[in-house]
C-alpha positions as semicolon CSV with decimal commas, in nm:
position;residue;x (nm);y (nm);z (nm)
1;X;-3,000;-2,579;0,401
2;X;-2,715;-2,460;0,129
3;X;-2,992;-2,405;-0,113
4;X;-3,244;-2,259;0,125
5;X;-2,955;-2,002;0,220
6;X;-2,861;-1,889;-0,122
7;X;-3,244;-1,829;-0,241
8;X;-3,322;-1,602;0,071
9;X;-3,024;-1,413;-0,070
10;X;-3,236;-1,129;-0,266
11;X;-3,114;-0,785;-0,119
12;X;-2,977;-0,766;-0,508
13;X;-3,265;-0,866;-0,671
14;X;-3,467;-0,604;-0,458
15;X;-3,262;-0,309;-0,579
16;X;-3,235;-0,467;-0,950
17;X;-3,664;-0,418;-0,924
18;X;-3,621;-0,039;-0,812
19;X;-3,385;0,034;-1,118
20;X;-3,139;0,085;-0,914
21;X;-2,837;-0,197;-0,870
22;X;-2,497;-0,039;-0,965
23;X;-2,290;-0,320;-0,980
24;X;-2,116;-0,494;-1,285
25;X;-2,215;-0,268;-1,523
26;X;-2,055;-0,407;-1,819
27;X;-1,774;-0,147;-2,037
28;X;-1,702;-0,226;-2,390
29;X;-1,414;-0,089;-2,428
30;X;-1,092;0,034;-2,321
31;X;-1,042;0,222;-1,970
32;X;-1,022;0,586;-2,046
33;X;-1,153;0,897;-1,933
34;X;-1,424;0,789;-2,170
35;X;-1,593;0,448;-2,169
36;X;-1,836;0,272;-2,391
37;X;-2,167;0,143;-2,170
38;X;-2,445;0,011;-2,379
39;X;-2,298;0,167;-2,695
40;X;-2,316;0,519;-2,559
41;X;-1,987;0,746;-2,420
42;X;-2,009;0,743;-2,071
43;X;-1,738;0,990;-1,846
44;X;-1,536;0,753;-1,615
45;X;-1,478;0,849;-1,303
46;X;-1,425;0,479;-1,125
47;X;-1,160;0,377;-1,247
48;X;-0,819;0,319;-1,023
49;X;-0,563;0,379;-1,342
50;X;-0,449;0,703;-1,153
51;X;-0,193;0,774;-1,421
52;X;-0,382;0,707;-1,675
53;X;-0,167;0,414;-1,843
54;X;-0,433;0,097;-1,908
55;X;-0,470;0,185;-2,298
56;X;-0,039;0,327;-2,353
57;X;0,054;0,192;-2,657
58;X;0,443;0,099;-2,478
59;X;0,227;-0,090;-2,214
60;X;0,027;-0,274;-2,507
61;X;0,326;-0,358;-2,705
62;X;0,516;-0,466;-2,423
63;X;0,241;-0,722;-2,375
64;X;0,229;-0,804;-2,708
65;X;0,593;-0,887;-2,748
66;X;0,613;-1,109;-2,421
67;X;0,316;-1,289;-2,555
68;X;0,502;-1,369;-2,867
69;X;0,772;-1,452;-2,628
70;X;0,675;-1,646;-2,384
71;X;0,337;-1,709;-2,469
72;X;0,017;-1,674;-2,272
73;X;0,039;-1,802;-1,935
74;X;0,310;-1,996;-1,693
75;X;0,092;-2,309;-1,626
76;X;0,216;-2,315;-1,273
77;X;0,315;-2,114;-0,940
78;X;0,617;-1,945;-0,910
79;X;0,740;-2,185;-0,630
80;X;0,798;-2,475;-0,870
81;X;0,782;-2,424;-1,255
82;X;0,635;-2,039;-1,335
83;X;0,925;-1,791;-1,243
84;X;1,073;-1,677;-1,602
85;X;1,328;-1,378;-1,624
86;X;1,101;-1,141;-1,702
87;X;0,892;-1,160;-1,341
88;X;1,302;-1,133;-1,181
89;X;1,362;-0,842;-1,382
90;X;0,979;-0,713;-1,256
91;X;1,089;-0,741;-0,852
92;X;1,467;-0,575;-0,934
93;X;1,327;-0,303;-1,035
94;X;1,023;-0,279;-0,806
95;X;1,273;-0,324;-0,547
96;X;1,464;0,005;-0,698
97;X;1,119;0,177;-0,741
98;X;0,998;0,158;-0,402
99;X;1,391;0,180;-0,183
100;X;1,404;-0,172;-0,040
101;X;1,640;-0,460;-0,080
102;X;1,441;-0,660;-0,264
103;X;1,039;-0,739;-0,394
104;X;0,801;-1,042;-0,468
105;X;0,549;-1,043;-0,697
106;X;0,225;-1,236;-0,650
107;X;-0,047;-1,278;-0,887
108;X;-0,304;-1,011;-0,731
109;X;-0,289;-0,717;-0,425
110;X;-0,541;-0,959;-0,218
111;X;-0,311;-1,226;-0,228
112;X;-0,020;-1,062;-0,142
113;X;-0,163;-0,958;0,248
114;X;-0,358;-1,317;0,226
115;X;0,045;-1,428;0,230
116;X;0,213;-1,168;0,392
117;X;0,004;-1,101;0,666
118;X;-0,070;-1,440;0,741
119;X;0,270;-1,594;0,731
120;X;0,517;-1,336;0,906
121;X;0,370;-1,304;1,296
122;X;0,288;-1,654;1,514
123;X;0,047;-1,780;1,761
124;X;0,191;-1,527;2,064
125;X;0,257;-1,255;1,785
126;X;-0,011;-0,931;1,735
127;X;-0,085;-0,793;1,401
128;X;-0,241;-0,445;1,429
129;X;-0,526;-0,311;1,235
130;X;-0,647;0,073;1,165
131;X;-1,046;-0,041;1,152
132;X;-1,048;0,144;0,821
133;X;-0,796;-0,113;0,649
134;X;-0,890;-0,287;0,317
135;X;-1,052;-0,617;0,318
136;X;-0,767;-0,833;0,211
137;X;-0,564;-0,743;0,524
138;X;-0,858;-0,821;0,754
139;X;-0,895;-1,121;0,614
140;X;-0,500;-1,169;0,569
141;X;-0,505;-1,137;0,952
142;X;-0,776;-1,383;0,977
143;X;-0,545;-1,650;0,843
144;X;-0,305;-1,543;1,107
145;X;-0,265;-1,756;1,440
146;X;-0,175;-1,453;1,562
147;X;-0,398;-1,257;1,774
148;X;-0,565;-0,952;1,618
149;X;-0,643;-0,566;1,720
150;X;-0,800;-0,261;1,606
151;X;-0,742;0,055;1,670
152;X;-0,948;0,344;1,562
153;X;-0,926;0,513;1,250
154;X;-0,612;0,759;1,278
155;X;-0,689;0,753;1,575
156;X;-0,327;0,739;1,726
157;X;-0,427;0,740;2,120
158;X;-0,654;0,440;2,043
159;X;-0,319;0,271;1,882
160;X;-0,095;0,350;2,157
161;X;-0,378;0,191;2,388
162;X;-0,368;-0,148;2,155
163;X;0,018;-0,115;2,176
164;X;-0,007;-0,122;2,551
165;X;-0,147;-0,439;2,560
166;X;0,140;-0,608;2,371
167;X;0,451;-0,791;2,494
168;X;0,772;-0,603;2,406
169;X;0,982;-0,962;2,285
170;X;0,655;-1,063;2,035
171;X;0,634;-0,960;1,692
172;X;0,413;-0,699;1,694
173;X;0,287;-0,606;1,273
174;X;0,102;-0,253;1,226
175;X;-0,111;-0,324;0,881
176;X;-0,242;-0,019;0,739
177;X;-0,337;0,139;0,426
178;X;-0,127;0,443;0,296
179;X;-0,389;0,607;0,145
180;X;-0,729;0,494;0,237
181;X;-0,946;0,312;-0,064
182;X;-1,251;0,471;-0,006
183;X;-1,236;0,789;0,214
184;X;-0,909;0,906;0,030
185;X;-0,703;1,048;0,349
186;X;-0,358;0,916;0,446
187;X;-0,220;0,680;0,708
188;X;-0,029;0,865;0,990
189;X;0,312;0,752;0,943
190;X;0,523;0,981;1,109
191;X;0,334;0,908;1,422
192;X;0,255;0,549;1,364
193;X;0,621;0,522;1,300
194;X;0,722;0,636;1,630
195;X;0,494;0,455;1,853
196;X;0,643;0,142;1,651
197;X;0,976;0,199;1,784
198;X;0,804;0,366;2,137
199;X;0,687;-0,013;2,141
200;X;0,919;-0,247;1,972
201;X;0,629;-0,280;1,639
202;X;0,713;-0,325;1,264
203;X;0,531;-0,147;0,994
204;X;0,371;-0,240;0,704
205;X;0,200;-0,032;0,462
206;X;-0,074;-0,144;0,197
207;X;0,039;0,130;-0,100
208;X;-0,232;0,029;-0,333
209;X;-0,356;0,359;-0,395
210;X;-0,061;0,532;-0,275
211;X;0,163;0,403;-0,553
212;X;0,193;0,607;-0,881
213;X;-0,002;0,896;-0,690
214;X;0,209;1,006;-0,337
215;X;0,562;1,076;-0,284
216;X;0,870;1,154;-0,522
217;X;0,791;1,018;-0,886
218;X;0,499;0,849;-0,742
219;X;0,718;0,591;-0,486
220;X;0,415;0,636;-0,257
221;X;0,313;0,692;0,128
222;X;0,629;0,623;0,301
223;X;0,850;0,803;0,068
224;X;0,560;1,100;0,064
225;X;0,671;1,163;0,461
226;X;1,023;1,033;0,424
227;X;1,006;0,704;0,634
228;X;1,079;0,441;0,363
229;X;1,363;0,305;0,601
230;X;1,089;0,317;0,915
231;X;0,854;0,076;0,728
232;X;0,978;-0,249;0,712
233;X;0,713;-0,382;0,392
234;X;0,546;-0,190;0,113
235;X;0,304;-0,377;-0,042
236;X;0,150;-0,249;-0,397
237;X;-0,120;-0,363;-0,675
238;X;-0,045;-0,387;-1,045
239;X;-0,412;-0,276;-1,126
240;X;-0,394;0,084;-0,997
241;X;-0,152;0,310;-1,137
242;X;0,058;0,085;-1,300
243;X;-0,253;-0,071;-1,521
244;X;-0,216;-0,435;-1,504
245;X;-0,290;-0,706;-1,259
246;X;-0,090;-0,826;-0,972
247;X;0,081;-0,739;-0,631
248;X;0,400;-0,759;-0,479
249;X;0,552;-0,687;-0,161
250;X;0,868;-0,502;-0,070
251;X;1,099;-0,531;0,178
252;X;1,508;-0,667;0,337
253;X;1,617;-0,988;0,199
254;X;1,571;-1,188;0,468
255;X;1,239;-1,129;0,467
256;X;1,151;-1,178;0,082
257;X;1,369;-1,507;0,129
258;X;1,136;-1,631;0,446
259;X;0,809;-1,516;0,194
260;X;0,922;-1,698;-0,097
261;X;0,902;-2,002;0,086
262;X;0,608;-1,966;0,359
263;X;0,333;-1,737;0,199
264;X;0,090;-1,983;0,086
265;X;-0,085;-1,714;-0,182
266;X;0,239;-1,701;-0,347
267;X;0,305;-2,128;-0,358
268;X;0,012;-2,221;-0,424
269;X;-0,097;-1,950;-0,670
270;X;-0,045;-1,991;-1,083
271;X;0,227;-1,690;-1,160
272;X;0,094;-1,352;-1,335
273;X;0,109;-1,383;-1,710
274;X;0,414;-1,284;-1,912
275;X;0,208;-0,985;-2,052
276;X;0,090;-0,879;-1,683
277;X;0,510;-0,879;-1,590
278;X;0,566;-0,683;-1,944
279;X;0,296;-0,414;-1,888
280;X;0,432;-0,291;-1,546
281;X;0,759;-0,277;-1,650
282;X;0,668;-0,048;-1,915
283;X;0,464;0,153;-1,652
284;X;0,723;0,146;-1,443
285;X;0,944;0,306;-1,679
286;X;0,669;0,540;-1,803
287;X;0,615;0,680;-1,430
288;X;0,977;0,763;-1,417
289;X;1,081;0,932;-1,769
290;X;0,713;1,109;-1,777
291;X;0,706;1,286;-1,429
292;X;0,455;1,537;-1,554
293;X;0,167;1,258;-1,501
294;X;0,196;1,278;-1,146
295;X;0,205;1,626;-1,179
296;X;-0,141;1,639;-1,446
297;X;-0,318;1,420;-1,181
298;X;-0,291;1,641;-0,887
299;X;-0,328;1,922;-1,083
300;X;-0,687;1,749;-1,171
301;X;-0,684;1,656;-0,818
302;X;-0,721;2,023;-0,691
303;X;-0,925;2,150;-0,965
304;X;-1,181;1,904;-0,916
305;X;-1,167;1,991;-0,496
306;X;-1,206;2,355;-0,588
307;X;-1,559;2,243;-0,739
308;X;-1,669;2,033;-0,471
309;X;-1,607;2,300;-0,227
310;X;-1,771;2,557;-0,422
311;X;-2,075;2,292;-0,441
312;X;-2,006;2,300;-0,074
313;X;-2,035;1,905;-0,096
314;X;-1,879;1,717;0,218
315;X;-1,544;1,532;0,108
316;X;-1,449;1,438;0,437
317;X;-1,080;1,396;0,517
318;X;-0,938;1,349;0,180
319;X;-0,627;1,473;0,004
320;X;-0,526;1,244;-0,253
321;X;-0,730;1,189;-0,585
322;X;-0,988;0,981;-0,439
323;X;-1,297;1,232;-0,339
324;X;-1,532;1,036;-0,118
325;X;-1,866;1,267;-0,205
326;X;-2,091;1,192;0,128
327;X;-2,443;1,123;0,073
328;X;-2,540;0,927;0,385
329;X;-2,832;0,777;0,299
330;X;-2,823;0,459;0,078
331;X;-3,144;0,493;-0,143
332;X;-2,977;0,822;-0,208
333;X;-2,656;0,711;-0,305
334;X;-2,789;0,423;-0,504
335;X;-3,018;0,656;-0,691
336;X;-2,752;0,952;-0,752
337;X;-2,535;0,705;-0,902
338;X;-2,815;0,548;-1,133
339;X;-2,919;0,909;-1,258
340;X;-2,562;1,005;-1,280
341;X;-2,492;0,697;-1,529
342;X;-2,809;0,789;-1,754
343;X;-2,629;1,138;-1,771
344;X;-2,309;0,977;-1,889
345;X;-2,105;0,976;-1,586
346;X;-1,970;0,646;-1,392
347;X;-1,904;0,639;-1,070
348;X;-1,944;0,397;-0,743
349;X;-2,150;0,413;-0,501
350;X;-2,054;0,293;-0,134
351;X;-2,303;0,194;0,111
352;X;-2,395;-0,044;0,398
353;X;-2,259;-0,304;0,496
354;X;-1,959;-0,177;0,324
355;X;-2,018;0,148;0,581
356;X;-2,262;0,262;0,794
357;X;-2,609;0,402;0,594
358;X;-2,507;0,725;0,753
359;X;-2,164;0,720;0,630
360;X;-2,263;0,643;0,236
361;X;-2,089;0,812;-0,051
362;X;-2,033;0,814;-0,375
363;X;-1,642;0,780;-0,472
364;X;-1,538;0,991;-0,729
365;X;-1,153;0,919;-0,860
366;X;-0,917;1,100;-1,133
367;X;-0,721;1,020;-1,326
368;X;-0,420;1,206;-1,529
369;X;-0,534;1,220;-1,881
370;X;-0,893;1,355;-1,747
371;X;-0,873;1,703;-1,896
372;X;-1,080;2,011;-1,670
373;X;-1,379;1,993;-1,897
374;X;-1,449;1,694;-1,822
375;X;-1,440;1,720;-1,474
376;X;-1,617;2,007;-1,438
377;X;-1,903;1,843;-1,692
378;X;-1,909;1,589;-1,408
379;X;-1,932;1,811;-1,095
380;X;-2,238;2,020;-1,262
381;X;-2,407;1,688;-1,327
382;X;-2,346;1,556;-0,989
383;X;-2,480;1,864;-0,825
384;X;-2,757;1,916;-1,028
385;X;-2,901;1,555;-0,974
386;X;-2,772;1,587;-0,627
387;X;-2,990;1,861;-0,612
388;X;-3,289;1,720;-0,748
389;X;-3,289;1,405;-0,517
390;X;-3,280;1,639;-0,228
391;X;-2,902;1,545;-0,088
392;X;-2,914;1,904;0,015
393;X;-3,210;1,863;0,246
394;X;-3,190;2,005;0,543
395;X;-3,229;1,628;0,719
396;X;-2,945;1,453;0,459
397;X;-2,731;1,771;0,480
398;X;-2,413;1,687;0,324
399;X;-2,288;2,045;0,447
């Protein structure tokens, strides 16, 4: 039956036949603005390093020297022999970063909310999901005995309804995404916040694409709207903005003490490499003597959103360097990104199951060190093929 499963597995191998499979496209080189794909310069505009930090040369010799120090790997979890100095030093000053008493670093993003998520509420507790959330706190929740419940996408009626249904004396955890991965708008915090404290709820906010990119000196969502003390964990990646790999969550002592010795992800998980701990360090410190960054990227930001409008593309809800570029039609998005990638520009395509086929886009992200040329090269090209595949038909209308 196992193998009989697998081989009727060919929706991949039907799109590889059209020409038209988009996924794992190997790079050969560095992320940058520009990329190496089969030997030729391709634009890159899929890449998460908001700030532009993966190829620094402080973030490479950072790595380099904790290499030399410590060598290349901790051959265990952090729970028993793979917590060095370096990964303490990491969480005090992620702790400083992001305003809380103190931070735990695990070795990716999906394992922190596998841990977190999973660990913190009960059997009679309720963990709270916006139906737009990333995978890895769905399936965080999942691991939960806890019981689980959506609420529509901002949709902050539909969460007071879910809220309703609670008991006031069980823990009651609101997961959600600061900024949203794919269709680039915001959590509503302000409001989220108060019907946690309407209701007796905690907060916790998935910052991987908020960190490095919202709030003062890039702190992210919370501190973008002023309500780091309202949410009781930030969670962040290492493999956004600050160009490594990893995650950690944020948050009072008490709670980073009942973590360290309950979330499974964390104890039973090898620890991140010494040159993983190095590099964000360094990016850490690079995000807070080089402000300007931040700045550079939203600067790109609203260039780039002057051009889409003029395009009269439809970029949803966004606000934050993520432009979700609605095709809504697969074949359509498969192909624009295809034709897109023979005219030197990378980007991903997102379609069903991932959304609706009526909700499929291509996301376009930016990055600091993208200068205006470049992203205006890109916007021609996308509406001149978008043009020829007939996105602007009257039946696709993206307008």
């Amino acid at each position: 039956m196992l193998k009989q499963k697998m081989a009727a597995y060919n929706i991949p191998q039907q799109i590889q036949k059209m020409g038209l499979y988009p996924y794992f496209r190997t790079i050969e080189s560095e992320q940058d603005t520009v990329v190496k794909i089969n030997g030729e310069d391709v634009l890159m505009f899929g890449s998460n390093s908001y700030l532009g930090l993966t190829n620094h040369p402080k973030l490479k010799e950072a790595s380099k020297q904790a290499i030399d120090k410590y060598g290349s790997g901790c051959a265990g979890s952090r729970f028993l022999n793979g917590t060095l100095d370096i990964h303490i030093e990491l969480e005090e000053k992620l702790a400083h970063y992001v305003q809380k008493e103190g931070a735990l670093v695990f070795s990716t993003g999906f394992q922190v909310n596998l841990g977190v998520i999973s660990s913190i509420p009960g059997r009679h507790d309720y963990i709270i999901i916006d139906d737009l959330d990333h995978a890895c706190i769905i399936d965080g929740a999942r691991l939960s005995f806890a019981k689980v419940l959506k609420y529509r996408h901002n949709d902050m009626a539909s969460l007071e309804k879910v809220l309703q249904k609670t008991e006031m004396d069980r823990i009651k955890l609101i997961a959600v995404d600061g900024v949203f991965s794919m269709e680039g708008d915001l959590a509503k915090l302000p409001e989220i916040s108060q019907l946690a404290e309407k209701y007796n709820a905690n907060i916790m906010v998935d910052d991987a694409h908020g960190l490095g990119v919202m709030g003062e000196l890039g702190r992210g969502t919370a501190d973008h709207f002023g309500l780091t003390d309202k949410v009781d964990l930030i969670m962040g990646t290492f493999s956004k903005s600050l160009a490594s790999i990893g995650g950690f969550i944020a948050a009072d002592n008490d709670t980073i003490n009942y973590l360290k010795h309950n979330a499974r992800s964390l104890i039973f998980s090898a620890s991140i490499a010494p040159a993983n701990a190095a590099s964000v360090i360094a990016a850490l410190e690079l995000m807070q003597q080089e402000p300007e960054r931040l700045e550079k990227l939203w600067e790109n930001t609203h260039f780039a959103m002057e051009l889409f409008n003029h395009y009269k593309f439809d970029t949803g809800h966004t606000v934050t360097p993520i432009i979700p570029i609605y095709i809504r039609d697969d074949f359509k998005t498969f192909k624009l990104t295809k034709l897109l990638l023979d005219e030197g520009v990378f980007v991903n395509p997102v379609v069903s199951p991932a959304v609706p086929s009526t909700s499929s886009l291509i996301r376009y992200s930016l990055m600091a060190t993208h200068s205006k040329a470049q992203i205006q090269e890109s916007i021609e090209k996308i509406y001149k093929i978008s043009k020829q595949i007939g996105v602007f038909d009257q039946e696709n209308a993206t307008v």
